[in-house]
ZATI-807434 format. One line per field, with one value per atom (N, C-alpha, C): atom name; residue in three letters; residue number from 1; x, y, z. Coordinates in Angstrom, 2 decimals, always signed. Atoms other than C-alpha are relative to their C-alpha. Example, Ala and Ser with C-alpha at 12.3 -4.5 7.8 and 13.67 -1.06 7.14 Angstrom:
BEGIN
name	N, CA, C, N, CA, C
resn	ala, ala, ala, ser, ser, ser
resi	1, 1, 1, 2, 2, 2
X	+0.89, +12.30, +0.90, -0.82, +13.67, -0.77
Y	-1.19, -4.50, +1.20, -1.19, -1.06, +1.09
Z	+0.00, +7.80, +0.00, -0.06, +7.14, +0.73
***
This chain:
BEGIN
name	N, CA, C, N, CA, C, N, CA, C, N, CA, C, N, CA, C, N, CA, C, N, CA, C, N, CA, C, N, CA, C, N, CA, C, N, CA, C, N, CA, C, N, CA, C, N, CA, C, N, CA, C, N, CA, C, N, CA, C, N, CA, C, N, CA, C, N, CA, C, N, CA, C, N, CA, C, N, CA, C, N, CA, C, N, CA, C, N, CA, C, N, CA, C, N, CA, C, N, CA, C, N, CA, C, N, CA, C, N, CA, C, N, CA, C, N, CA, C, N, CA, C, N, CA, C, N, CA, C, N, CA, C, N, CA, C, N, CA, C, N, CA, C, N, CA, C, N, CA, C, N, CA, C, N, CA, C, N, CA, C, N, CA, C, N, CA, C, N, CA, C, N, CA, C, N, CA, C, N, CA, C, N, CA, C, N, CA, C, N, CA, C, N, CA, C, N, CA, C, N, CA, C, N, CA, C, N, CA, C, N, CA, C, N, CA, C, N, CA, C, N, CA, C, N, CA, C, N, CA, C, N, CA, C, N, CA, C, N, CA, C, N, CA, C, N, CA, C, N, CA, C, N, CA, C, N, CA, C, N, CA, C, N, CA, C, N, CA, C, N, CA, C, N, CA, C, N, CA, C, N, CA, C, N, CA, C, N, CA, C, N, CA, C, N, CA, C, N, CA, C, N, CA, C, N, CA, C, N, CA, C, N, CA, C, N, CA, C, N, CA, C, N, CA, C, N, CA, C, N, CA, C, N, CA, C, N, CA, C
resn	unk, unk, unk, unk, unk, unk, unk, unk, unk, unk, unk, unk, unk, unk, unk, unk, unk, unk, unk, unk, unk, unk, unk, unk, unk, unk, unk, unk, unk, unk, unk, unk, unk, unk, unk, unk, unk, unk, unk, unk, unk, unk, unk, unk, unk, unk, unk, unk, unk, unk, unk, unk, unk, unk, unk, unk, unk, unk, unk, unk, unk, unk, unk, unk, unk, unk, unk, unk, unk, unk, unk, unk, unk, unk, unk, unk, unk, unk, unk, unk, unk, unk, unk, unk, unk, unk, unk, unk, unk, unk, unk, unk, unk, unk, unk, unk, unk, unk, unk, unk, unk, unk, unk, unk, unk, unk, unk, unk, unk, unk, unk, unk, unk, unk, unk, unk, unk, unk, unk, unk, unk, unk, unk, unk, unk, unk, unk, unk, unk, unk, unk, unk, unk, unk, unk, unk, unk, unk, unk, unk, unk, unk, unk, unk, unk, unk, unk, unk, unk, unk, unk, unk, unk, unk, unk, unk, unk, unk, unk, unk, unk, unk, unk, unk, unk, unk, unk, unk, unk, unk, unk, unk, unk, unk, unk, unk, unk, unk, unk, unk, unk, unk, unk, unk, unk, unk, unk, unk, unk, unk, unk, unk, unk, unk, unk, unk, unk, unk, unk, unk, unk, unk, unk, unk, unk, unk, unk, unk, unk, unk, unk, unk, unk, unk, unk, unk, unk, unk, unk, unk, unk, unk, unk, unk, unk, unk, unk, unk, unk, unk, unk, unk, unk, unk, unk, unk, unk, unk, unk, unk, unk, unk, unk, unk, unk, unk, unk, unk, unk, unk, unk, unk, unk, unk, unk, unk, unk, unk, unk, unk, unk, unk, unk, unk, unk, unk, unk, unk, unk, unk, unk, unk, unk, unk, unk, unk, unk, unk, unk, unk, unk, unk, unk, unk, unk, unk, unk, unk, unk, unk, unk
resi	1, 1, 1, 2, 2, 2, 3, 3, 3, 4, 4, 4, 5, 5, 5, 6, 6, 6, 7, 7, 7, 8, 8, 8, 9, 9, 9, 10, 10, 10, 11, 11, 11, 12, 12, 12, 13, 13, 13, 14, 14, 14, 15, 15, 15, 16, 16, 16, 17, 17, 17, 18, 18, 18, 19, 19, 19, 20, 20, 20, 21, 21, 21, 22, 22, 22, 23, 23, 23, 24, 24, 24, 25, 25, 25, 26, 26, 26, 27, 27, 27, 28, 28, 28, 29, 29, 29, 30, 30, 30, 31, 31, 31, 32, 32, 32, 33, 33, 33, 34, 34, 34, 35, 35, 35, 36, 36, 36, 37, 37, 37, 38, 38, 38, 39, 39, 39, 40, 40, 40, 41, 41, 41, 42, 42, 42, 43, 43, 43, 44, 44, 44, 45, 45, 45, 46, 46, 46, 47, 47, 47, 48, 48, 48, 49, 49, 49, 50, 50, 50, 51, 51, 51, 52, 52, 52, 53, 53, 53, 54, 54, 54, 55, 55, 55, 56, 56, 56, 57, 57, 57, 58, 58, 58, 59, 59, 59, 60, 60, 60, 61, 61, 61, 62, 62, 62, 63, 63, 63, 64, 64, 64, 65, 65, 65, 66, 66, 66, 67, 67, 67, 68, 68, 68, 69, 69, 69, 70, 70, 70, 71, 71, 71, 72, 72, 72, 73, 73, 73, 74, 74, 74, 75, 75, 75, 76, 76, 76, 77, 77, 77, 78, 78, 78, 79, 79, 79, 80, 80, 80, 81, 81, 81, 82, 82, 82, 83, 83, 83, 84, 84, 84, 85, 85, 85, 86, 86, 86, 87, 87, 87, 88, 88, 88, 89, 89, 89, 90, 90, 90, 91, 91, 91, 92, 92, 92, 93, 93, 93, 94, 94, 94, 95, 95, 95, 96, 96, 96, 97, 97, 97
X	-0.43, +82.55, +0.76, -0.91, +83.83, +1.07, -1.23, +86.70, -0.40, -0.03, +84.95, -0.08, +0.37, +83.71, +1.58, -1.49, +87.52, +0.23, -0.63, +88.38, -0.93, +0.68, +85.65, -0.08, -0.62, +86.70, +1.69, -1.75, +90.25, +0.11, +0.16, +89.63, -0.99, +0.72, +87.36, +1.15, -1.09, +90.48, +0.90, -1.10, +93.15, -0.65, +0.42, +91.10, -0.47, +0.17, +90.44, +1.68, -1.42, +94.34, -0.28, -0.11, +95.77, -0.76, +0.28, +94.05, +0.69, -0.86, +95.52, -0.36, +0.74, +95.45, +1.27, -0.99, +97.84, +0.03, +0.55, +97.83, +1.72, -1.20, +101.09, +0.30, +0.24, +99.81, -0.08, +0.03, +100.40, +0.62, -1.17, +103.33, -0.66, +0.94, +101.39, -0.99, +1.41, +98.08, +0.79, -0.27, +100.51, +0.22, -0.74, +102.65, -2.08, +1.02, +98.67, -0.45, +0.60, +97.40, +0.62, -0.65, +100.48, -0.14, +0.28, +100.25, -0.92, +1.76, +96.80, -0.04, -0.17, +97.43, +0.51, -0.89, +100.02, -0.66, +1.06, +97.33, -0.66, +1.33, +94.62, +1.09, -1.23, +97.92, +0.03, -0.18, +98.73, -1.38, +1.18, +94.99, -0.26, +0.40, +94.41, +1.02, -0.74, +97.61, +0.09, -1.00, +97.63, -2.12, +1.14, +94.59, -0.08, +0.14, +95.20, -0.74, +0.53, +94.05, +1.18, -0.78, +95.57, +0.83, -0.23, +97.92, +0.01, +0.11, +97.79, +0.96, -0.88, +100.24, -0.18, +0.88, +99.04, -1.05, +1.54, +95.66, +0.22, -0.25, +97.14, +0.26, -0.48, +99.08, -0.56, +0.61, +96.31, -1.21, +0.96, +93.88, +0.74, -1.12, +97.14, -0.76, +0.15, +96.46, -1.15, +0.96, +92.99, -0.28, +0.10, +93.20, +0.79, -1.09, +95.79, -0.96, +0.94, +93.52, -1.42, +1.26, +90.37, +0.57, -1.04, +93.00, -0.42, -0.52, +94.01, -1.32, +1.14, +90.42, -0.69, +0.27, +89.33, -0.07, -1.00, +91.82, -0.33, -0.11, +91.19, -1.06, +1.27, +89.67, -1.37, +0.75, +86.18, +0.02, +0.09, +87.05, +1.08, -0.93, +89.94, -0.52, +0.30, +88.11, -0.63, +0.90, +85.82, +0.95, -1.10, +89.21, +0.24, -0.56, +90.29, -1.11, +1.06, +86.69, +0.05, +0.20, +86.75, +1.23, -1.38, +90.54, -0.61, +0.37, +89.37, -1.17, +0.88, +86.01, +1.10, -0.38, +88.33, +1.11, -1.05, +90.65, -0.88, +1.33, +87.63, -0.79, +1.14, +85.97, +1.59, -0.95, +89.62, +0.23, +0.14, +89.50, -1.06, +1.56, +85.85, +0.13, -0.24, +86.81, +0.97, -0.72, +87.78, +0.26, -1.16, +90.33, -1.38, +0.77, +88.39, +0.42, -0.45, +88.65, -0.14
Y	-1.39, +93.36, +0.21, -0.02, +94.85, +1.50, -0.97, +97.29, +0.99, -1.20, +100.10, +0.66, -0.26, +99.77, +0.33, +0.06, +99.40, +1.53, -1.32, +102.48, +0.85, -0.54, +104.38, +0.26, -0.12, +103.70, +0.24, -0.44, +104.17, +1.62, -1.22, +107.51, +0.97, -0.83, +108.92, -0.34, +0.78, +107.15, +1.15, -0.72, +109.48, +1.53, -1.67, +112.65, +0.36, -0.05, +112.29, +0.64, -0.61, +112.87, -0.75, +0.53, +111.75, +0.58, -0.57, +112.58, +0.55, -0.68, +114.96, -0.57, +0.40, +113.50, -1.07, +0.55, +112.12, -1.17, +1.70, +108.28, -0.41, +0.85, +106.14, -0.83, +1.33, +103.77, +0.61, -0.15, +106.23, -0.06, +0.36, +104.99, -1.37, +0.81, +101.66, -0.10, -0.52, +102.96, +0.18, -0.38, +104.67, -1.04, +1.08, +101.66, -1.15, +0.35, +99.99, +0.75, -0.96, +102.98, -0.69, +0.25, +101.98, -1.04, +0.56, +98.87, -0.37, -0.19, +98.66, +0.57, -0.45, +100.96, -0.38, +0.37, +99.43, -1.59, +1.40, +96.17, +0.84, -0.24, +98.55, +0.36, +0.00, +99.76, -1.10, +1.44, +96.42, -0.80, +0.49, +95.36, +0.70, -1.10, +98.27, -0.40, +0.48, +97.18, -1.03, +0.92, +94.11, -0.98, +1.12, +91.59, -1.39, +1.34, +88.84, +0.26, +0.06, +90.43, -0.27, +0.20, +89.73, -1.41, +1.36, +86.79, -0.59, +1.07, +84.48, +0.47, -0.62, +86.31, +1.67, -1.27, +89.60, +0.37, -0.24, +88.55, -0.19, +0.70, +87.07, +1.39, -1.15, +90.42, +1.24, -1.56, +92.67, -0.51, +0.79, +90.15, +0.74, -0.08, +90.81, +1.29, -1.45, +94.16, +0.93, +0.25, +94.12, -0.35, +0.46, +92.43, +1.25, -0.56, +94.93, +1.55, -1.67, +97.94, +0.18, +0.17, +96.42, +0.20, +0.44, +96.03, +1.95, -1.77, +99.98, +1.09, -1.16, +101.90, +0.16, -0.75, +101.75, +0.54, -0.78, +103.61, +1.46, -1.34, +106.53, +1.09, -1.00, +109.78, -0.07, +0.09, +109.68, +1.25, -1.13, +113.01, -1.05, +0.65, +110.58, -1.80, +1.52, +107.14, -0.45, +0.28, +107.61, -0.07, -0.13, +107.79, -1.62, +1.21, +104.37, -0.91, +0.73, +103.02, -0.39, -0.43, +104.33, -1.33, +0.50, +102.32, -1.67, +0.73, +99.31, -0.53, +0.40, +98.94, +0.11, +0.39, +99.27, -1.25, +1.70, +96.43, -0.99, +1.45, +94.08, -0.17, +0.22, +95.27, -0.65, +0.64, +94.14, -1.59, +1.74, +90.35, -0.14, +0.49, +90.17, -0.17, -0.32, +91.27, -1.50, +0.94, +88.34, +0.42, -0.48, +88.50, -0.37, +0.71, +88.78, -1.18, +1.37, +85.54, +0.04
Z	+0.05, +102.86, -1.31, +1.18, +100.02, -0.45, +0.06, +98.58, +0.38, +0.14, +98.66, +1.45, -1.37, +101.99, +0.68, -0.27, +103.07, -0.38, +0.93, +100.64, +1.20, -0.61, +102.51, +1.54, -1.46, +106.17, +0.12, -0.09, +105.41, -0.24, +0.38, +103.90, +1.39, -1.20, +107.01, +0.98, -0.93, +109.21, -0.25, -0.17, +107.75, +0.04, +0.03, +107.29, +1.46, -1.03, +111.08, +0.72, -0.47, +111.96, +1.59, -1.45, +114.94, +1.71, -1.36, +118.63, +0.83, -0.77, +120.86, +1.48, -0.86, +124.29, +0.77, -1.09, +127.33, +0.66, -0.72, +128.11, -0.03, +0.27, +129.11, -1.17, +1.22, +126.25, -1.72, +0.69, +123.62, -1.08, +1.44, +121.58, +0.11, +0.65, +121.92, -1.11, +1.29, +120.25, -1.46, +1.48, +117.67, -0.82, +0.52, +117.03, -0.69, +0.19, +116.55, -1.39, +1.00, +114.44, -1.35, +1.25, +112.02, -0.20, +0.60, +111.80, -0.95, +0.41, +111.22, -1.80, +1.20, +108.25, -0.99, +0.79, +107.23, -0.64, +0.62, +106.61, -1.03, +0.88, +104.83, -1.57, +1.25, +102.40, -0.74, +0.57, +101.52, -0.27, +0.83, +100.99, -1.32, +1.52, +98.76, -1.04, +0.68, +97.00, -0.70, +0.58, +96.26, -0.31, +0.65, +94.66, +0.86, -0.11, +96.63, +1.78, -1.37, +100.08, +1.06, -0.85, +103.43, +0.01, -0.38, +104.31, +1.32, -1.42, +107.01, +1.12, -1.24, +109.12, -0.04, -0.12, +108.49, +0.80, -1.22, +109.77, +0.95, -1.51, +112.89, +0.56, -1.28, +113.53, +0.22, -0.13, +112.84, +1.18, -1.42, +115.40, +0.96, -1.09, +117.91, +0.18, +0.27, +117.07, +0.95, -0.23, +117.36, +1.82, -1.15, +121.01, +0.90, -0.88, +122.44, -0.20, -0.15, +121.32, +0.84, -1.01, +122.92, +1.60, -1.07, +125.99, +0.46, -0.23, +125.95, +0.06, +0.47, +124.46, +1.29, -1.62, +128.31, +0.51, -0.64, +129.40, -0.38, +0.49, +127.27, +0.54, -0.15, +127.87, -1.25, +0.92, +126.35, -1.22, +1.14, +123.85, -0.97, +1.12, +121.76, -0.44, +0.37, +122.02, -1.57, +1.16, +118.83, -1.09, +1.11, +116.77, +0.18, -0.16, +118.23, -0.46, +0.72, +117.71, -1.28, +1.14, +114.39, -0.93, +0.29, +114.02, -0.09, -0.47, +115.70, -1.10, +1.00, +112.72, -1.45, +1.10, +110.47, -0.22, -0.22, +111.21, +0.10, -0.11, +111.89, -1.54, +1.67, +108.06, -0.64, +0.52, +107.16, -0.12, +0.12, +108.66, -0.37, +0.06, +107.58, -2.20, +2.04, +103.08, +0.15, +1.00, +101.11, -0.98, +1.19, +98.50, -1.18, +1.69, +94.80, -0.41, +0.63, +93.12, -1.51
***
């Protein structure tokens, strides 16, 4: 996978905006949403790619959203989908060399 692809799902990610929509698990998801972001930030930032504890806590991440996207009404799931491919094109990009 490569930057642009990243650049390109991050950019359809924020121009989507958050889902309107009533679940107990929604300061979860958020707290998810941000992190998450807060990985594709710091890829786009930085040349060297993710580190080894990054990737672990965006896997975590990753596991706890597969956990929750169940739950949801099917009108807000395609946002979490959408979240969810982009954290997986994240552990999948290797750093340029």
């Amino acid at each position: 996978m490569d930057r642009n692809a990243i650049i390109t799902a991050w950019e359809h990610h924020c121009a989507d905006g958050w889902p309107q929509f009533s679940s107990p698990h929604q300061g979860p998801l958020m707290t998810i949403d941000t992190v998450i972001g807060g990985c594709v930030v710091y890829y786009l930032d930085s040349s060297d790619g993710l580190d080894a504890q990054r990737c672990a806590i965006l896997k975590d991440c990753l596991d706890d959203l597969d956990d929750l996207t169940d739950e949801l009404d099917a009108e807000c799931r395609p946002y979490f989908f959408r979240l969810r491919q982009l954290g997986r094109l994240l552990l999948d990009t290797k750093p340029a060399s």
